[in-house]
C-alpha positions, -999 to +999 in steps of 0.1 A: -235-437+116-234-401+120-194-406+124-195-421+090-214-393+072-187-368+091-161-385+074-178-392+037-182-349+040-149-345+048-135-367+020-160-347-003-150-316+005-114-324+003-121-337-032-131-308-045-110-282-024-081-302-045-096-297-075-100-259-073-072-238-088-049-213-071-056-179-073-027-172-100-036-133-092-014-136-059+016-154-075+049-143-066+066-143-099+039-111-104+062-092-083+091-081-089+124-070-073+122-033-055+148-010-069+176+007-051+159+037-045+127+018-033+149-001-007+165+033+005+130+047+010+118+014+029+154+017+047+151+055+059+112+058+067+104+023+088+136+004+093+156+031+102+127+043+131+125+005+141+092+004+125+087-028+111+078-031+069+048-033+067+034-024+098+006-042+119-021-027+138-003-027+171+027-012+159+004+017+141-013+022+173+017+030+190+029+057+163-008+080+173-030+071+149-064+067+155-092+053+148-111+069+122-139+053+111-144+011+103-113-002+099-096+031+094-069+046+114-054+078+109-031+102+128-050+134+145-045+165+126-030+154+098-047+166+073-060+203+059-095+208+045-106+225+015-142+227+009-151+192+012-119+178+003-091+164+028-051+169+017-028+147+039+001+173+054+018+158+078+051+135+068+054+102+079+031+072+085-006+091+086-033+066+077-033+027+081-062+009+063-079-027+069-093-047+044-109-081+040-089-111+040-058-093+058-052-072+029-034-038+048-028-001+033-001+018+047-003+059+037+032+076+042+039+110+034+067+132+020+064+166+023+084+192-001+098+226+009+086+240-018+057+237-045+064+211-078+053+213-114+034+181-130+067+173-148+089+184-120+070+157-102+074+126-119+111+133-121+116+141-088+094+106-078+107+084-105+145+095-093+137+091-059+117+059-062+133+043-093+117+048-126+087+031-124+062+056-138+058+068-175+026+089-172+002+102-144-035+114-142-040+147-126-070+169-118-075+196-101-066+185-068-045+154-071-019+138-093-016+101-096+016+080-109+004+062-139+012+027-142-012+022-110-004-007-086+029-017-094+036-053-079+067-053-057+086-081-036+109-069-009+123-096+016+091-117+024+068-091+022+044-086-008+024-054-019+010-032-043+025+005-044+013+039-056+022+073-053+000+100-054+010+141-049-013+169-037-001+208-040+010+211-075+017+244-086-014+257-101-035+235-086-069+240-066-058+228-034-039+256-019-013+239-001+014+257+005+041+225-004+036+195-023+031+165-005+034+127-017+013+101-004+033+064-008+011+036-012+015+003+002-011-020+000+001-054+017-005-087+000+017-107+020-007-128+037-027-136+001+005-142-016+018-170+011-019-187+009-010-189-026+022-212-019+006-235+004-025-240-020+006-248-046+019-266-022-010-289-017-019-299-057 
């Protein structure tokens, strides 16, 4: 008996699991080829230094970074205070975030040798990362690429990616450079449960 009402649950919840739509939000035809300049960046900064795009856990581990707080790990001393703010300074992959549902953020830094205007900056980063951007937000402290999370496909990996620059000239920060934070927020693993629940209507 109790065998039987196993299977009846089963069959129910199989039912209406089938029924239930895909999430349409992690389909891949919302991302979109990486330009040149994108690849050359991915290239030079993690295949290049055998670091695999994007990085796990383990792999971040073995670059230094540390753990920083839950599900936070960041490299030590690689960042510069100002009152109660944090700037990121030092180039390369500083900070590795973990989110729910195996969604991963990757931080990685370019450093300037000198100090960038607002418009200086979007040139520089839209020749350098391939036109993506048309406007940005800035405050006093931080500049952000404006559109926000751009949807990008390169090979089999899936992710979100935004730039944001601290040490603009005539900003509050007083950084001596301007640094440029790269975004990559992973949704590899979301996109491929996306094929299989397509898979299975």
């Amino acid at each position: 008996m109790i065998h039987r009402i196993s299977l009846l649950v089963i069959s129910l919840t199989l039912l209406l699991s089938a029924g239930k739509p895909c999430p349409d939000h992690y389909n891949p035809k919302w991302f979109e080829e990486p330009s040149d300049e994108i690849v050359l960046v991915i290239e030079e900064y993690f295949e290049d230094k055998n670091i695999t795009f994007l990085p796990d856990l383990n792999r971040i581990q073995k670059l230094g970074l540390q753990p920083l707080g839950s599900n936070v790990w960041q490299l030590p001393k690689s960042t510069q205070s100002y009152r109660d703010i944090y700037f990121p300074i030092t180039p390369g992959i500083w900070r590795y975030e973990q989110a729910a549902q195996n969604i991963n953020t990757t931080h990685l830094l370019i450093k300037e040798h000198t100090k960038l205007s607002e418009i200086e900056a979007i040139n520089v980063y839209n020749g350098l990362l391939g036109a993506y951007w048309n406007d940005y937000n800035v405050n006093g402290y931080e500049m952000t690429l404006n559109p926000e999370d751009t949807r990008i496909r390169y090979k089999d990996r899936y992710f979100e990616f935004n730039v944001k620059l601290y040490g603009l000239k005539d900003d509050a920060s007083t950084l001596a450079h301007t640094t440029t934070d790269l975004i990559f927020r992973d949704y590899t693993h979301k996109v491929e449960q996306f094929i299989q629940c397509q898979a299975s209507q």
